[in-house]
C-alpha positions, 0 to 999 in steps of 0.5 A: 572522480568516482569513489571506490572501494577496494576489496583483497580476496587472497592476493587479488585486488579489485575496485568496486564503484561506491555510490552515494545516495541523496541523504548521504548513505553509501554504498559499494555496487558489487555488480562485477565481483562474481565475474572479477573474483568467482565469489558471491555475498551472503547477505540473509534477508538483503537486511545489508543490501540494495536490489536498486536505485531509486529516488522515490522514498526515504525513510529513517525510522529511527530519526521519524524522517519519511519523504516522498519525492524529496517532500517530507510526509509531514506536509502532505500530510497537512496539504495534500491528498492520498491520491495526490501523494500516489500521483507524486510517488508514480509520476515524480511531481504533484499534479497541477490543478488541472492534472489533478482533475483529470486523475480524478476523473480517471479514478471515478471512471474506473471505480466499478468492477466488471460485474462477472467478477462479483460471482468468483465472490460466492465460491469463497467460503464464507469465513475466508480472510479478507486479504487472501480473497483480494489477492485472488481477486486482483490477480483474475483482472487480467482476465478482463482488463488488458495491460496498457503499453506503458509509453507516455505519462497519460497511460501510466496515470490510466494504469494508476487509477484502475488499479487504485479505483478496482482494488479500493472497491475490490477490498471492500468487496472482499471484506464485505462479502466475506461477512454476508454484507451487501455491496454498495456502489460507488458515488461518482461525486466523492473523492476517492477516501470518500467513497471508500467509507461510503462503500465500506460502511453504506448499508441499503437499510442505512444510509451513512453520513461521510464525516469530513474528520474521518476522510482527512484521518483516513487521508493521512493514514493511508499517506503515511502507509503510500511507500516504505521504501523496499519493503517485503511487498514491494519487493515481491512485486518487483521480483514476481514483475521481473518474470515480465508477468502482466501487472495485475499478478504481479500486485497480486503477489504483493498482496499475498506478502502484506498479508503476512503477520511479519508485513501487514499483519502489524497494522492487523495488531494495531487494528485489534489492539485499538478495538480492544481498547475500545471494547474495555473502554465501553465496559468501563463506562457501563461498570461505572454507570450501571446499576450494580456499581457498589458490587463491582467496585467493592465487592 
């Protein structure tokens, strides 16, 4: 028998179906209350209320539970890779060896970017933020590439890995040339982490070594940033893709909401804090090893 909840406004009485999510949360769907009663919730940020139904993510940040399809991070963590976590999130399931080689192959097809968008680059100004010329960026592939009619597992994965392959090499493109920096291309034969710190940190005067420790450190961090739930940026996806936009702008607009200092402007912090530990770590050590070192610790 469905659970329901019963609400008294005056001297009307309604019942509203409660439902009940796969961790044990409830709650009342109120679908029917501006028709049944006239009134609507206020609910300031949705801070206590759910847009939709969805067996994607769980998270609980007070008790460090986050899963994925019911797989708790931990084990992807230490099993799996990113893009097979970004196959589980889209298509419910891990992929079998042979699914996985197939996406793979999809990701490096689909690693370049049409070289007509590389001169939108050159009309930023030189010091334009990184995430406001990636959001532009993404927004301008509908102009090149046409959405695919999603009907069927193969297309969803086609879409899948255009949009993880263009927008990982378009980030480091935004980020590079937003400093001066050349662009390297792509190495068919890296995985997709791999490639992105070789696009990241190659340089045409020096070559750079991919250190196996920093792919499996960059794997999990990007597995543990795969989804968190209805956050601000998935939800302005959701709302910009309501108006049936194509894919490309509606990515965009999520985007342009991690950009915000309230969103991913944390990781931002977390970034600069680190450099700045590091920057005081270096001038420890040359404190310390330096010639002057009776003056700067008794002076």
């Amino acid at each position: 028998m469905q659970e329901t909840a019963t609400l008294t406004i005056g001297d009307k009485t309604i019942q509203l179906p409660v439902i009940t999510g796969s961790e044990g949360e409830k709650a009342i769907d109120i679908r029917c209350l501006r028709k049944e009663t006239g009134y609507i919730t206020m609910d300031p940020g949705l801070a206590n209320t759910g847009i939709c139904e969805s067996n994607i993510t769980f998270m609980d940040g007070e008790k460090g539970i986050l899963r994925y399809r019911g797989i708790p991070v931990e084990e992807l963590a230490e099993h799996s890779t990113f893009s097979e976590t970004a196959y589980l999130l889209v298509n419910g399931h891990l992929p079998t060896k042979e699914q996985f080689k197939e996406f793979s192959d999809l990701l490096t097809e689909q690693s370049l970017v049409h070289e007509d968008l590389k001169a939108f680059y050159g009309n930023f100004p030189s010091r334009s933020h990184p995430m406001g010329i990636l959001s532009s960026m993404v927004n301008a592939l509908r102009s090149f590439y046409k959405d695919l009619k999603i009907h069927n597992e193969e297309a969803i994965n086609i879409t899948l890995a255009r949009l993880m392959s263009k927008v990982r090499t378009m980030a480091v493109m935004s980020y590079k040339i937003s400093r001066g920096h050349t662009v390297a291309y792509p190495k068919p034969e890296y995985c997709y982490c791999t490639n992105f710190l070789h696009l990241l940190y190659h340089s045409p005067v020096r070559d750079f070594d991919v250190h196996p420790l920093l792919v499996k450190a960059l794997n999990i961090f990007w597995i543990l940033h795969a989804d968190h739930e209805q956050n601000c940026s998935t939800s302005a996806v959701r709302l910009v893709g309501s108006g049936r936009v194509n894919l490309y702008a509606a990515i965009s607009a999520g985007i342009s909401a991690l950009w915000g200092p309230l969103h991913g402007g944390a990781n931002q912090a977390v970034v600069e804090m680190l450099s700045d530990i590091q920057k005081k770590a270096e001038m420890s050590i040359h404190l310390l090893t330096g010639p002057k070192i009776v003056m700067i610790l008794f002076d």
